[in-house]
N, C-alpha and C positions, 0 to 999 in steps of 0.2 A: 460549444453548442449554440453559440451565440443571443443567448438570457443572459437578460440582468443580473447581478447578484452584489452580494455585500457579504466581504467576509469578516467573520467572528470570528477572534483570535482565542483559543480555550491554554491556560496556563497548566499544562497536566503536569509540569515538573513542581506547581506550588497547591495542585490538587484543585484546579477550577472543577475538574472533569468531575467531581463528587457535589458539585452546588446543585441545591434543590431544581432551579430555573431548566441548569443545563441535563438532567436527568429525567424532566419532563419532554425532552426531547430524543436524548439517546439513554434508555433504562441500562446499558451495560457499562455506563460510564467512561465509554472511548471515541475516539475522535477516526474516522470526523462524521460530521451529521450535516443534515441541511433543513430547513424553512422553506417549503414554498409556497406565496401565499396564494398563489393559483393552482393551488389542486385540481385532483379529480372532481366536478362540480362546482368547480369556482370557489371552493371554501380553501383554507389554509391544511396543511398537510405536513407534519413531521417525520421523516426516516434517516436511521441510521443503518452501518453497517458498507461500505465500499460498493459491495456488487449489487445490494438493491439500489443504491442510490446512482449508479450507470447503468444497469436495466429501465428503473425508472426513468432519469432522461432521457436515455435513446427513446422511449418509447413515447415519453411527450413529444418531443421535437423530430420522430421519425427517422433521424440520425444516427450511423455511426454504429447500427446491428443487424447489417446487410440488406439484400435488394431482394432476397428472396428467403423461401423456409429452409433450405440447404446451407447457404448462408447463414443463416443466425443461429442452425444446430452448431456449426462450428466455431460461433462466435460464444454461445452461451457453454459450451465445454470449455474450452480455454478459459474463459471466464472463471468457471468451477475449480476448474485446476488452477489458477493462481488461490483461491478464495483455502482450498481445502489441501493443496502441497505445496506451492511457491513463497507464499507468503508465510503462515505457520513455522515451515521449516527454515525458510531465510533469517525470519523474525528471529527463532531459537539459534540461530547461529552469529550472531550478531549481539545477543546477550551474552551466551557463552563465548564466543570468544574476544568481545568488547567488554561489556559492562562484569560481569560476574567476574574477573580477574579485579576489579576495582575495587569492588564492595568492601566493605571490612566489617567483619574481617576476611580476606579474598575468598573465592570461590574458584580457584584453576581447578576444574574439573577435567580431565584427558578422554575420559569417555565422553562426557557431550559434546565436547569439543568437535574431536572425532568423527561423533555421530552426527550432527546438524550440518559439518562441512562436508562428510561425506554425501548426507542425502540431497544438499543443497546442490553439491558438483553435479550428482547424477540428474537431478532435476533441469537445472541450465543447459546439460546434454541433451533430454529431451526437448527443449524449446529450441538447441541448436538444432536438430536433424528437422523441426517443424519449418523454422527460418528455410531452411534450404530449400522448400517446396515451394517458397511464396514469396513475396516482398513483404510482406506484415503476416501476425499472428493467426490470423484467420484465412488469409487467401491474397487478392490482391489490394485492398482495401484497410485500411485505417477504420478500427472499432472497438468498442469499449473493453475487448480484451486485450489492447494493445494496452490502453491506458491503465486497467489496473496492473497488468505483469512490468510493463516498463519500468515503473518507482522501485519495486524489489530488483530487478535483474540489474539494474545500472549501479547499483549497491554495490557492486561483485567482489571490489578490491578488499570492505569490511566484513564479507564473508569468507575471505583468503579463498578466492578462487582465479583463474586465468580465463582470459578471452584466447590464448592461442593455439587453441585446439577447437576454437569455435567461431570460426570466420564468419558465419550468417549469422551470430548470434552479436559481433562487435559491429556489422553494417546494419543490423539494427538498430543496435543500441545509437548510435550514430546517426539515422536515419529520422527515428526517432524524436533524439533530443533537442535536434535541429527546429523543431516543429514552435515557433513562436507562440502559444498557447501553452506548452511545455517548459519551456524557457522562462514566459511568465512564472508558472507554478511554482518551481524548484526557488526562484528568485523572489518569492513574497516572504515576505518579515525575515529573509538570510541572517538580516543584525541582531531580531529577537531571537535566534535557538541558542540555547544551552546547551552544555556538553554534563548531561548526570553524571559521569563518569568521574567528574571532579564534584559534582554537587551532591554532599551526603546527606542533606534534606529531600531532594530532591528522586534520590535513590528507595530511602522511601518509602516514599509515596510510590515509585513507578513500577517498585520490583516488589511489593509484599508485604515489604518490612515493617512498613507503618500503615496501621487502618485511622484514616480521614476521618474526622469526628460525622455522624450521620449516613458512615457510608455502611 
């Protein structure tokens, strides 16, 4: 959106996400959040939470949640639908079939398994038959429903799902990633992520298992 910014790196695998600081910011203690100190009114302004914080930009910067009201009903649904089925369900499938096999003592569970790659499959299906109507998620235009469904959907391979039954869904994905701004993203702090999967402190803190002194 072309704003300044400075990113804050939050260590949720060492439990930053429960510091007093970082909680006066995002009360649910997940990432990510943002600062801007040009709010509404000129004062400083705290939100978290993904879709308010891309509604909110678009709607500072005017950017990126269409040209008209027709346009942004179908930007602010697809929105919805990553926020309340795409992400949710990918998320849970990516625990269950990444991380919960790891835990220890393991957690191979066949029915979540199951379940989260099943709902995930049918999900990507709908984003495919949408793909084929448009060049991007909403119509012909690049908007903030691209950008939150893209990070879950490109995920696909650790959801044990396939692109080839979803051609509009892999020229996206593709279309997409290319986009230099996206590129940046995926590629800032790459050296800093941890893999919890090997880290049993880390586990956790991210899955449960441990409550964070204050939290």
């Amino acid at each position: 959106m072309d704003l300044p910014y400075a990113v804050k790196l939050v260590d949720i695998g060492a439990g930053a996400q429960f510091a007093p600081e970082f909680l006066k910011i995002a009360p649910n203690n997940r990432i990510p959040a943002i600062v801007d100190p040009e709010g509404p009114g000129g004062t400083p302004v705290a939100l978290f939470e993904s879709g308010a914080i891309l509604l909110y930009l678009a709607r500072k910067t005017g950017r990126f949640l269409g040209r008209n009201e027709r346009a942004r009903i179908s930007v602010e649904q697809w929105l919805m639908w990553q926020m309340g089925g795409l992400g949710p369900m990918a998320g849970q499938a990516h625990h269950f079939l990444k991380y919960a096999p790891a835990l220890e003592p393991p957690q191979d569970i066949p029915y979540a398994k199951a379940r989260y790659r099943n709902e995930t499959a049918r999900l990507l299906a709908v984003l495919d038959r949408q793909l084929a109507r448009g060049e991007y998620v909403a119509g012909d235009f690049y908007s903030i429903a691209d950008m939150a469904i893209w990070p879950w959907a490109s995920l696909w391979k650790g959801q044990e799902q396939t692109l080839d039954d979803k051609p509009h869904l892999a020229r996206w994905l593709e279309t997409v990633g290319a986009r230099p701004a996206v590129r940046r993203g995926r590629a800032l702090a790459r050296d800093r992520r941890g893999d919890p999967g090997a880290d049993r402190q880390a586990q956790k803190v991210l899955f449960g298992r441990h409550s964070p002194k204050g939290a």
